[in-house]
N, C-alpha and C positions, 0 to 999 in steps of 0.2 A: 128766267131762273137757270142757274146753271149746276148739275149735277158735281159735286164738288168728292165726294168720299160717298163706297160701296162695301157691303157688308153681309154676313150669313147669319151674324147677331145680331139682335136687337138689342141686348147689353151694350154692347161696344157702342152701336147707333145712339143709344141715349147717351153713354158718356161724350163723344165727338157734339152733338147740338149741346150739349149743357156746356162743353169747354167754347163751343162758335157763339152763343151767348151772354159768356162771362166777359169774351171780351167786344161784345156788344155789336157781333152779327143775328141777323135775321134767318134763322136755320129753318127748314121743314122734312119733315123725313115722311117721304111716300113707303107708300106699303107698311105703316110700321104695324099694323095688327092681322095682317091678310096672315103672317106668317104662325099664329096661334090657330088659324084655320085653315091653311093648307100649306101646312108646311115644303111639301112637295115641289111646290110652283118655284118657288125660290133659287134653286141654284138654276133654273133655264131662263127667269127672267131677270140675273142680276144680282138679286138680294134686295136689303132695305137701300135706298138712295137716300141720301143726304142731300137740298138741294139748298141753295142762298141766290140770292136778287145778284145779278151779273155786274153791277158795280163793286159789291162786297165778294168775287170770288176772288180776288189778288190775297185780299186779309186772310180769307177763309183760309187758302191754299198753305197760306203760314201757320196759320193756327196748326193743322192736320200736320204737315211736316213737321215740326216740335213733337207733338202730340206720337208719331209714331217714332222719329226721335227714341224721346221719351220711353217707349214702349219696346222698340228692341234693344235699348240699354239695360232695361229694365226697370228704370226709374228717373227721376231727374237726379244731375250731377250731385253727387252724393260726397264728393273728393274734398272739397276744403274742410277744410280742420274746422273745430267748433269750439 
């Protein structure tokens, strides 16, 4: 498995596996409930990981770049006319 995307949210972490799903990777996010019980541990060991099967991390890697893309644009391209 290869750690693909790292995070302080678990918001954020569900959205990334539900977008690595949609387009039909195998996502799993460690730690994702330790942080509802100790929150503390979290920024020394990482955050939540995102991890995917080492075959699917090339896809994965595209998905996430769109995805933040996306996310420091602020949305997706919004420019053409309608």
């Amino acid at each position: 498995m290869a750690t693909i995307f790292q995070t302080m949210h678990q918001d954020e972490a569900l959205v990334v596996k539900s977008l690595l799903e949609s387009a039909g990777l195998h996502a799993e996010i460690a730690g994702e409930h330790i942080l509802d019980v100790y929150p503390i541990f979290f920024p020394e060991a990482g955050g939540i990981r995102i991890s995917v099967p080492d075959e699917e991390a090339e896809d994965a890697a595209a998905v996430i770049e769109d995805y933040l893309g996306n996310k420091d644009s602020g949305g997706p391209d919004d420019s053409a006319e309608r």
